[in-house]
SERO-179804 format. One line per field, with one value per residue (C-alpha): residue number from 1; chain; x, y, z. Coordinates in nm, 2 decimals, decimal comma. Example, Ala and Ser with C-alpha at 12.3 -4.5 7.8 and 13.67 -1.06 7.14 Angstrom:
2
n 1	2
chain A	A
east 1,23	1,37
north -0,45	-0,11
up 0,78	0,71
//
This chain:
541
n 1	2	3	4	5	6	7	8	9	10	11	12	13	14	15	16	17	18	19	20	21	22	23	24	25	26	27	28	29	30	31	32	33	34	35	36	37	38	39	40	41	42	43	44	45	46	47	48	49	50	51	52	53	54	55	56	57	58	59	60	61	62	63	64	65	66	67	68	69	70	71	72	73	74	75	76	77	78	79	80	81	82	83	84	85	86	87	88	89	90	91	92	93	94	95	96	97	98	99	100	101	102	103	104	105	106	107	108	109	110	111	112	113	114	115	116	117	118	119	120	121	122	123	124	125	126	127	128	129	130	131	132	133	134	135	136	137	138	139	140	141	142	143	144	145	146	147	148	149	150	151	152	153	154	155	156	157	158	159	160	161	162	163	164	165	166	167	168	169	170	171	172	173	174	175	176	177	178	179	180	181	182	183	184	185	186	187	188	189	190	191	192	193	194	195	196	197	198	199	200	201	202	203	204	205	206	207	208	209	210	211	212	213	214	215	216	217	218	219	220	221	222	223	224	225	226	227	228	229	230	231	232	233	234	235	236	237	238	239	240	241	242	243	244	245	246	247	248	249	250	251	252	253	254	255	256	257	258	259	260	261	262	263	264	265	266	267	268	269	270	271	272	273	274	275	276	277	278	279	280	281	282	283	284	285	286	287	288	289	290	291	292	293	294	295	296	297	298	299	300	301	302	303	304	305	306	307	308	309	310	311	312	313	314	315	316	317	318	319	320	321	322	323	324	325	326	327	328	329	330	331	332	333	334	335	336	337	338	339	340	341	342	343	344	345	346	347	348	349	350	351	352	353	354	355	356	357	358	359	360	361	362	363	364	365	366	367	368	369	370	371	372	373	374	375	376	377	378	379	380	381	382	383	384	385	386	387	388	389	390	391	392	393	394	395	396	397	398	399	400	401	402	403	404	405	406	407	408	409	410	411	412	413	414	415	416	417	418	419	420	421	422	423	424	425	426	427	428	429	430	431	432	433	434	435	436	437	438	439	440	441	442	443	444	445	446	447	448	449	450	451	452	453	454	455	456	457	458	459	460	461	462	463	464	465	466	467	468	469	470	471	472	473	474	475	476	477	478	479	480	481	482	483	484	485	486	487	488	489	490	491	492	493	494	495	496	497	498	499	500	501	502	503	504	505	506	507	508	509	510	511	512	513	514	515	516	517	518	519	520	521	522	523	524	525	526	527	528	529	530	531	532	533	534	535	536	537	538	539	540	541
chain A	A	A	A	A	A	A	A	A	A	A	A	A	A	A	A	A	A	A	A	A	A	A	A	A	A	A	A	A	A	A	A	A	A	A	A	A	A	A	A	A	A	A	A	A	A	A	A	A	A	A	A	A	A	A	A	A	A	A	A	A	A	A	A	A	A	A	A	A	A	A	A	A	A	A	A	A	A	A	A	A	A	A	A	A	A	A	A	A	A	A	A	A	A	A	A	A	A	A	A	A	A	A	A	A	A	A	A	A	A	A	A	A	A	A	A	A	A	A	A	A	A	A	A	A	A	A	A	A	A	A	A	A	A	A	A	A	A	A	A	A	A	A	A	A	A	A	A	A	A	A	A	A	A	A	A	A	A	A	A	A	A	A	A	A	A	A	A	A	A	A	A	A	A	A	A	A	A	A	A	A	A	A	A	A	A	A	A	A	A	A	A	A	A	A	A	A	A	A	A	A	A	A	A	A	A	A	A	A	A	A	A	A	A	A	A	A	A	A	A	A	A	A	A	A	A	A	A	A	A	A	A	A	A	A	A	A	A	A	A	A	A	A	A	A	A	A	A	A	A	A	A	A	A	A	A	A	A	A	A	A	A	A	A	A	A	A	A	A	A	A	A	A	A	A	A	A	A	A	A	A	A	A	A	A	A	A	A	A	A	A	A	A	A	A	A	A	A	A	A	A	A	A	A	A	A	A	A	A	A	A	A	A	A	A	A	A	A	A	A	A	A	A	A	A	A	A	A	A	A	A	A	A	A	A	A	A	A	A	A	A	A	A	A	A	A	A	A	A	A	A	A	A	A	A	A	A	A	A	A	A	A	A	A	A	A	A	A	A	A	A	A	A	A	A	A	A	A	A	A	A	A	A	A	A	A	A	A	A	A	A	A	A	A	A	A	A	A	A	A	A	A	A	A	A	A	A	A	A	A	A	A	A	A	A	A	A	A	A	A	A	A	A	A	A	A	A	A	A	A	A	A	A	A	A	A	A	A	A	A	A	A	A	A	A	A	A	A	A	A	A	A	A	A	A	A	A	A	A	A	A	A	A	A	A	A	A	A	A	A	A	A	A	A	A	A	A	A	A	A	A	A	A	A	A	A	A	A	A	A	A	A	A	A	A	A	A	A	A	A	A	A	A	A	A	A	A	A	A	A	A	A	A	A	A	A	A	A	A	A	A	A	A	A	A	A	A	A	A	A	A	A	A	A	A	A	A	A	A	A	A
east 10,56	10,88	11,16	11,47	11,74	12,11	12,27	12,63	12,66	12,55	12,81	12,75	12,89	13,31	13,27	13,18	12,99	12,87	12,58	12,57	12,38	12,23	12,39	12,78	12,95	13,33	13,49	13,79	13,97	13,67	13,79	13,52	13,48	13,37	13,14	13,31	13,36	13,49	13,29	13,52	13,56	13,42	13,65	13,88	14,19	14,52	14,68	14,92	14,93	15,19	15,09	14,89	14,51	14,35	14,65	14,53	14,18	14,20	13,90	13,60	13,46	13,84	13,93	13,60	13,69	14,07	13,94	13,69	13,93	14,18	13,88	13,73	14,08	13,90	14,10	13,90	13,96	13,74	13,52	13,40	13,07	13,11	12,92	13,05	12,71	12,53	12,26	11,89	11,63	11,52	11,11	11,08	11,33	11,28	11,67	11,94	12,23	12,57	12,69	12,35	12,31	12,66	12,56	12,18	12,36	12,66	12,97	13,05	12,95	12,88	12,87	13,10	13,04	12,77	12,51	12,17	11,92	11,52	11,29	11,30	11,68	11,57	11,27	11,54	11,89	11,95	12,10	12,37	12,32	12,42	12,76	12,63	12,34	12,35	12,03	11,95	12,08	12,08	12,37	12,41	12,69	12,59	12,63	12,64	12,29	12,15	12,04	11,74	11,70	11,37	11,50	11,37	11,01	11,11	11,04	10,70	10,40	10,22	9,91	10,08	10,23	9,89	9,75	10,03	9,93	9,60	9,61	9,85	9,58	9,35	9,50	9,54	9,23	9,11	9,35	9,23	8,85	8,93	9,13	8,78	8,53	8,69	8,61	8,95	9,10	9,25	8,98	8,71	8,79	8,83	8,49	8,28	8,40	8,27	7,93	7,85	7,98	7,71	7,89	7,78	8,08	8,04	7,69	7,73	7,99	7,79	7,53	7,75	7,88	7,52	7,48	7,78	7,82	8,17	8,30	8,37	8,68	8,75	8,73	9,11	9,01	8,74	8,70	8,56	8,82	9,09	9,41	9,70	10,00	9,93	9,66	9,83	9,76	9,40	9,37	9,68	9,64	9,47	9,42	9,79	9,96	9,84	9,96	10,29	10,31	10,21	10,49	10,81	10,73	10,86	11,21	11,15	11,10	10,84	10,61	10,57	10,19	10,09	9,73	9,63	9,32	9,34	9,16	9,43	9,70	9,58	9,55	9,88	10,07	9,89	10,02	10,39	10,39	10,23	10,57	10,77	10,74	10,67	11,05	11,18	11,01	11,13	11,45	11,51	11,36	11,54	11,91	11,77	11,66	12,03	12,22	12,05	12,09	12,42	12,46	12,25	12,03	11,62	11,55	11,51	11,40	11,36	11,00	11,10	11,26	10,92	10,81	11,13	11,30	11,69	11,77	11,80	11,93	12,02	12,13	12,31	12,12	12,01	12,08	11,96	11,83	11,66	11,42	11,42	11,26	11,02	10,94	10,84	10,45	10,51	10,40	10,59	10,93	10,86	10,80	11,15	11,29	11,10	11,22	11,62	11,88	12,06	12,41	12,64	12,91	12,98	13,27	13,04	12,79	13,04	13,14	12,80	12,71	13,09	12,96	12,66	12,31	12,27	12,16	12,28	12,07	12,24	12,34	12,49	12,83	12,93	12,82	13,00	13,30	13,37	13,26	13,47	13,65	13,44	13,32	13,10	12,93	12,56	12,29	11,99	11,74	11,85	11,80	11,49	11,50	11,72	11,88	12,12	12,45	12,48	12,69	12,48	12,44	12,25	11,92	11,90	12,29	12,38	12,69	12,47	12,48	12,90	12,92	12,61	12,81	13,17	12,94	12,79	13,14	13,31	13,03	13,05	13,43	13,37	13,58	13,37	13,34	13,74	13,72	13,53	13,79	14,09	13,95	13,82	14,00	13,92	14,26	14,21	14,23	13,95	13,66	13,32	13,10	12,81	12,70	12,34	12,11	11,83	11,49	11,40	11,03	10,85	10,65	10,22	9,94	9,86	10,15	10,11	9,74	9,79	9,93	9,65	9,43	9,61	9,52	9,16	9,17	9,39	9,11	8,79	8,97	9,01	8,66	8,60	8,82	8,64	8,32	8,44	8,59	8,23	8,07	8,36	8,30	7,91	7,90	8,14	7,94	7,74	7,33	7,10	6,71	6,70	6,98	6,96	6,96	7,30	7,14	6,96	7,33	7,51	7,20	7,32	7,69	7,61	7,37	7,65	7,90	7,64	7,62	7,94	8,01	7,77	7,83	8,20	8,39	8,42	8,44	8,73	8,87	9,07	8,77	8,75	8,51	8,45	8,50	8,19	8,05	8,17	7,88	7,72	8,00	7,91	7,56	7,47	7,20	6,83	6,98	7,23	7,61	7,67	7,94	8,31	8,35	8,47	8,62	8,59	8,21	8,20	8,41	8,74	9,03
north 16,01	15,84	16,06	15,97	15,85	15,93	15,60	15,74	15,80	15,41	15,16	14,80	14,53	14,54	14,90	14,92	15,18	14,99	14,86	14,49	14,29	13,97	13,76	13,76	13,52	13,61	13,84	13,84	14,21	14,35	14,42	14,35	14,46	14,19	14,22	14,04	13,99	13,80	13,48	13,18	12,94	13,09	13,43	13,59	13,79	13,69	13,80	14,11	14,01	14,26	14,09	14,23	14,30	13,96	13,71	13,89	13,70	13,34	13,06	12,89	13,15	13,34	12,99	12,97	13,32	13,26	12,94	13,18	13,46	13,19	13,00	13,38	13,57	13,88	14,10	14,18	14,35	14,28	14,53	14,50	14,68	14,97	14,76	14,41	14,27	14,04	14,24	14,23	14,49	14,79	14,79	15,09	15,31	15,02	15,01	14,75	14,76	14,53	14,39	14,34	14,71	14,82	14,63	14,73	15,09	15,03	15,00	14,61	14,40	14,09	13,92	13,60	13,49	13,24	13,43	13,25	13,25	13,40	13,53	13,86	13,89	13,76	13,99	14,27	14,10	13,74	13,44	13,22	12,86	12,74	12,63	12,48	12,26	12,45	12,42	12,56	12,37	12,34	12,23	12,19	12,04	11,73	11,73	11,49	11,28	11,20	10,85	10,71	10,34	10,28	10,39	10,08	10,20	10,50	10,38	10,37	10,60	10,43	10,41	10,16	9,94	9,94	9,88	9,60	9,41	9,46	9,29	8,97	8,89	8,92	8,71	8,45	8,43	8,38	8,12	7,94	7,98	7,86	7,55	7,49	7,53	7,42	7,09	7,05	7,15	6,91	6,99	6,99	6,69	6,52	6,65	6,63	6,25	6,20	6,36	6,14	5,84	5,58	5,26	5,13	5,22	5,61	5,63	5,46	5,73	6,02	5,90	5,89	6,24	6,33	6,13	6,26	6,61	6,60	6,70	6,53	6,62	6,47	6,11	5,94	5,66	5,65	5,41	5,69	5,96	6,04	5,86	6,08	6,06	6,17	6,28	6,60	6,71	6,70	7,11	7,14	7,48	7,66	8,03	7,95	7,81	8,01	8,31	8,16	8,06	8,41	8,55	8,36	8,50	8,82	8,66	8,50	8,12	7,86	7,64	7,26	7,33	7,41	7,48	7,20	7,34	7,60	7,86	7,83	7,84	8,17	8,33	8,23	8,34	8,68	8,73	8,63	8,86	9,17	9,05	9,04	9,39	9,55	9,43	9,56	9,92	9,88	9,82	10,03	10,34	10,22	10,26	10,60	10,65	10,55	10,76	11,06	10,96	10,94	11,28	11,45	11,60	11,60	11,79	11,63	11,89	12,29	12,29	12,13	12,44	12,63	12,34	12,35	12,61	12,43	12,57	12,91	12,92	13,18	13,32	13,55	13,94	14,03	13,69	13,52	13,27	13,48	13,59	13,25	13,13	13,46	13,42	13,03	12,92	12,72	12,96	12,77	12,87	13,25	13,18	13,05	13,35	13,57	13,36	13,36	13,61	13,81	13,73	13,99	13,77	13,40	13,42	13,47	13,23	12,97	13,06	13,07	12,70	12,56	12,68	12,44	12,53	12,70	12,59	12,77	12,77	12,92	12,79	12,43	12,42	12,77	12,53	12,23	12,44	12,64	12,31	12,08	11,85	11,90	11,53	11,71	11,92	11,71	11,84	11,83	11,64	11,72	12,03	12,24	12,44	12,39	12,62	12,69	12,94	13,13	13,44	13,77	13,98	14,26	14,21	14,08	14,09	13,95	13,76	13,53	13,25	13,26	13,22	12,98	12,75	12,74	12,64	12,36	12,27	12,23	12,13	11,83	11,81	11,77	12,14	12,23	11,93	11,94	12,31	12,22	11,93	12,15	12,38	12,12	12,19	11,90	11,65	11,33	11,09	11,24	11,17	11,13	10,82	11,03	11,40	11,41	11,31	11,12	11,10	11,02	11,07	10,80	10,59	10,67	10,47	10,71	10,58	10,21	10,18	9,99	9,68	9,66	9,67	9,41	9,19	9,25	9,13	8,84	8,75	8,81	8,57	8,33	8,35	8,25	7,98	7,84	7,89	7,66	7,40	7,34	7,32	7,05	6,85	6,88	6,70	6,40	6,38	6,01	6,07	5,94	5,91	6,31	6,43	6,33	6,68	6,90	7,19	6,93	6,80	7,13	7,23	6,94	7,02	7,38	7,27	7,03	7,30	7,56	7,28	7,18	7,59	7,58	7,24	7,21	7,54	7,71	7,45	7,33	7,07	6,80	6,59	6,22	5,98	5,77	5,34	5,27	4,89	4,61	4,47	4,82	4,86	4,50	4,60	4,65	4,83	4,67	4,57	4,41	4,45	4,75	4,80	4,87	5,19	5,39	5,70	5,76	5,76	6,07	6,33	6,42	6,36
up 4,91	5,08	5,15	5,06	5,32	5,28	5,37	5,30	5,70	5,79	5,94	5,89	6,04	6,02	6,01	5,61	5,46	5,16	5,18	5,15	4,87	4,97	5,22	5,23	5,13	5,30	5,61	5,45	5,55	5,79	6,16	6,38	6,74	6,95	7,25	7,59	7,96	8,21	8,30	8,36	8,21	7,89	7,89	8,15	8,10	8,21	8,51	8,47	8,12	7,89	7,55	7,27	7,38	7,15	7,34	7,69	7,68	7,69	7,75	7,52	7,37	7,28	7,10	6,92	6,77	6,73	6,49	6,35	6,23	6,08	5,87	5,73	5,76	5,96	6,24	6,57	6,86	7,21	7,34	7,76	7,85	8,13	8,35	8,27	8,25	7,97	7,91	8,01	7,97	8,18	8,19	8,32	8,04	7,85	7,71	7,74	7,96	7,89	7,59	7,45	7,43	7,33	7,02	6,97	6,99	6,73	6,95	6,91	6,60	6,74	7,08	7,14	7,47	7,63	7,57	7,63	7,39	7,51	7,30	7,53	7,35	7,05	6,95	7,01	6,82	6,65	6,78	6,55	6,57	6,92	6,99	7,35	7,54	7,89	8,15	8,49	8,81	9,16	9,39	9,74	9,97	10,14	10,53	10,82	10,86	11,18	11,30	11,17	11,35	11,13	10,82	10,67	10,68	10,46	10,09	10,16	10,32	10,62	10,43	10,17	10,49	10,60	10,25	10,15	10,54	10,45	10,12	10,30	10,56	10,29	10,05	10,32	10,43	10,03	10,01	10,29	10,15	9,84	9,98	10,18	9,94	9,59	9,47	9,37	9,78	9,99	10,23	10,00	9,85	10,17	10,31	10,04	10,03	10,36	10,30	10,02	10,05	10,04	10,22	10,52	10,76	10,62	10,69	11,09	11,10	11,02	11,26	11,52	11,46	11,51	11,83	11,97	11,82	11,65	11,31	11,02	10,97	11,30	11,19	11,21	11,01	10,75	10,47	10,18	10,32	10,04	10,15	10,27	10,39	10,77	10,97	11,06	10,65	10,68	10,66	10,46	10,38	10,72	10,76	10,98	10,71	10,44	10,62	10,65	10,27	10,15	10,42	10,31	9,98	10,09	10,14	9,81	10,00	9,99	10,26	10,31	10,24	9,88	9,73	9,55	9,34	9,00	9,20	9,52	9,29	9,07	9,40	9,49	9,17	9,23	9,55	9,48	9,14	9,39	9,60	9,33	9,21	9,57	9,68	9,35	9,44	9,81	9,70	9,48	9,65	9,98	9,84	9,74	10,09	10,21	9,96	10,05	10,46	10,43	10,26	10,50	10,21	10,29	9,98	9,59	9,36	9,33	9,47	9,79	9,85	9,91	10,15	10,39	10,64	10,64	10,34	10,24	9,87	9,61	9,25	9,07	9,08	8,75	8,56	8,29	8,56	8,76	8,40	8,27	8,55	8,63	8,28	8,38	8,32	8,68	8,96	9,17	9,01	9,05	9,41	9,42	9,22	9,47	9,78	9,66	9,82	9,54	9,51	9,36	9,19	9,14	9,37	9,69	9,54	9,57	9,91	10,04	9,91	10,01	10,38	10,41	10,47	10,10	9,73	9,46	9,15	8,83	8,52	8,47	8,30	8,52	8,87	8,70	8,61	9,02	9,18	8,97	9,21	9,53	9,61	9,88	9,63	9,51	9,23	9,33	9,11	8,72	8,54	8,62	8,22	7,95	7,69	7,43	7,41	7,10	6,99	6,95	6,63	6,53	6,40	6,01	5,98	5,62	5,80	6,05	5,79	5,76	6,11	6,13	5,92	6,08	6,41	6,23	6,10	6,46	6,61	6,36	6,44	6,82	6,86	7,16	7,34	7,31	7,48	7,73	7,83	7,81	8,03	8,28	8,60	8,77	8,72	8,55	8,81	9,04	9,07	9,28	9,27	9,25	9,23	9,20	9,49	9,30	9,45	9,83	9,79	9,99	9,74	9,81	9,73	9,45	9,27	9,40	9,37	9,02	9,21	9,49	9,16	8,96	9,35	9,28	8,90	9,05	9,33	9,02	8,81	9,03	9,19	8,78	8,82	9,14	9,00	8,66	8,94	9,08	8,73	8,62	8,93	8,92	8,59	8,71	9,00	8,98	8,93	9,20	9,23	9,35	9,16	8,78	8,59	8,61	8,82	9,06	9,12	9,15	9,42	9,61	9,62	9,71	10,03	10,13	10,12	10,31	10,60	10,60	10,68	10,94	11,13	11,05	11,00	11,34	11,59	11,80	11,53	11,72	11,99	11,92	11,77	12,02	11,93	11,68	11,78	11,56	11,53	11,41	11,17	11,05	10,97	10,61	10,45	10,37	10,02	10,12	10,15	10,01	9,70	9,80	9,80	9,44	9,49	9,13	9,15	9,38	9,30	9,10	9,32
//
């Protein structure tokens, strides 16, 4: 059996005795007393102010309450904790210290500062609805860089230059295999011509290439040769010029010589789309690379702090920083927690980072608001955790939906962005072209490796390509006694190509055919004069 409990001696909120049915609905005539402390530029007391105690306190929070008591009609009086602290919890006695524990022990009602919402505070009192987006920021002040002559080279790792000059002397070398071996190439066409043709001037000339051991593609004057415009465009696209065409697509320029087949051209349109989005990445990660020079800043993000000895960095002792970020499932961030010097007030936090050499990590609008107007002053990366501000009230408290509701209302009404601007120190006509530092991490092949992939795909598909070009031109090729069937005819053209590799590929290219008789030229076959010669009875040209 329950015993009873005399409520007669409980206080609830306002400082009633009655206990309260359901959830109030009004706070009209309750005094409240109101948990506060100095924090610009959310509350701070006026200097050698003689006014009453409410019109001593001015900032955010002091307006949000001022609105508050003229919407509900309720008087209120502020009460500081002894040791002007928020509030966070004692492990080891396990009680609360601040304003949080004034009010878990009765002295204030409610909490109206910028109090940030945790579940360590919120399994212990309740939150209203939050008045304000805040997070967890770093800031440094940019210094004087030193020289870098190659600071061109620094968008990239030196395994992606080597991977990216890698891939342009392989790509060259595929575009001058493709221009040699595809039907459909200027040199292909032009060789293959030669190897076939059946008229009687071709077939003195190959004999005399054996007699006197030149190549093909030496001859300066050939009947069955494709026609051109000059001689000098009989290898149009050479190892040489194919490494010059893929090279003034960096600067986003062309060449005289151009593949001519489907295959050459694939290849091509791979290379300059690899190009394409390479400069875009260099570019892009270069200005990076120049912004943070010229600040002097060689750090982009909170872990990079753990990986340097420059900087030595710091927060505020016993904030709600220094737990939120304990409290983090990130190893990494407790090592920074554990790594940070303890400052004792914002005043010498500001100092320390305004001196150089120091990063400050605490909460954003507080850094925003003491470094407002310092062009010098640079965030590091963006914001590391975010949370909300909320005012404190005792746990189940039937007047957390009154106040829940006139936040919603000026929230609506754009009330606290207009707070924030009145109390922006920073005049109207300043301002910096940039306070954050971005990212100056060097791009790696890890990220990268996507393009050297999309040049594979690029070099498969057009290895299909190749292989359709030699099918096409197999089946326009004309039949003979030995070559009738499709495969008997695609044999041929792949033994022509395998000699034509062998006798004609890696030889000095430029001796001369020496004067064929006239008479021999004159010479026909043993049936006779033989046909002029077609072109469109060999190949497709």
């Amino acid at each position: 059996m329950f015993n009873e409990v005399d409520s007669s001696s409980v206080q609830f909120l306002g400082g009633i005795t009655e206990h309260p049915v359901g959830v109030a609905t009004e706070l009209q005539g309750l005094h409240l007393k109101l948990g506060a402390t100095e924090n610009r530029p959310f509350a701070y007391k006026k200097p050698n102010c003689t006014e009453d105690h409410i019109r001593c306190w001015e900032g955010i929070t002091p307006d949000i309450v001022a609105e508050f008591a003229r919407e509900m009609n309720f008087t209120y009086e502020y009460v500081e904790p002894m040791d002007g602290e928020y509030g966070y919890l004692d492990r080891e006695t396990d009680q609360w210290n601040g304003m949080i524990g004034d009010m878990i022990e009765g002295k204030t009602d409610m909490i109206t500062m910028d109090l940030s919402v945790s579940f360590e505070r919120k399994t212990h009192i309740d939150f209203s609805v939050a008045f304000m987006d805040s997070g967890i920021s770093l800031v440094i002040k940019g210094e004087s860089s030193k020289s870098n002559s190659f600071f061109f080279l620094s968008p990239f790792e030196l395994v992606v230059w080597f991977m990216i000059t890698a891939g342009f002397v392989v790509m060259s070398l595929i575009q001058n295999l493709f221009n040699k071996m595809s039907p459909y190439g200027e040199y292909g066409q032009r060789v293959h011509a030669m190897q076939t043709c059946k008229c009687g001037r071709c077939a003195i000339r190959r004999r005399a290439k054996i007699e006197q051991n030149i190549k093909l593609r030496d001859h300066r004057n050939v009947e069955c040769m494709i026609a051109l415009a000059a001689d000098e465009r009989r290898d149009e696209m050479s190892f040489y010029n194919a490494l010059f065409l893929n090279a003034a697509g960096f600067v986003g320029h062309g060449a005289e010589s151009m593949p001519k087949s489907p295959s050459g051209r694939l290849i091509l349109l791979t290379w300059w789309f690899f190009v394409l989005l390479i400069i875009c990445m260099y570019t892009a990660t270069l200005t990076a690379f120049i912004t943070l020079d010229r600040i002097g800043i060689t750090i982009d993000n909170a872990k990079q702090l753990l990986q340097q000895h420059k900087y030595s960095w710091g927060m505020l002792n016993n904030s709600f920083v220094v737990a939120l970020l304990r409290n983090n499932i990130d190893p990494d961030y407790k090592k920074i927690v554990d790594g940070a010097q303890k400052m004792p007030n914002m005043s010498e936090s500001v100092r320390r980072v305004k001196q150089g050499g120091f990063v400050l990590i605490d909460e954003t609008p507080l850094i925003s608001y003491d470094l407002m107007g310092a062009c010098d002053m640079f965030y590091i990366g963006g914001e590391i955790q975010t949370f909300d501000y909320a005012f404190g009230l005792p746990k189940s408290s039937p007047y957390i939906a009154l106040f829940n509701t006139q936040i919603i209302k000026l929230r609506e009404q754009g009330y606290f962005d207009g707070l924030w601007k009145k109390y922006d120190r920073t005049p109207d006509h300043q301002s910096c072209d940039s306070h954050t530092t971005g990212s100056s991490t060097a791009l790696n092949l890890l990220t990268l490796k996507g393009l050297f992939y999309f040049l594979c795909f690029g070099i498969a598909i057009s290895m299909l390509v190749f292989l359709c070009e030699l099918i096409v031109s197999t089946t326009k090729d004309p039949p003979d006694d030995k070559h009738r069937t499709f495969w008997s005819k695609f044999g041929r053209r792949v033994r022509l190509k395998i000699e034509d590799v062998r006798t004609e590929w890696f030889s000095h290219p430029y001796s001369q055919l020496e004067k064929v008789d006239e008479d021999r030229e004159a010479v026909s076959d043993q049936n006779g004069t033989p046909p002029a010669y077609d072109p469109g009875h060999l190949t497709v040209l």
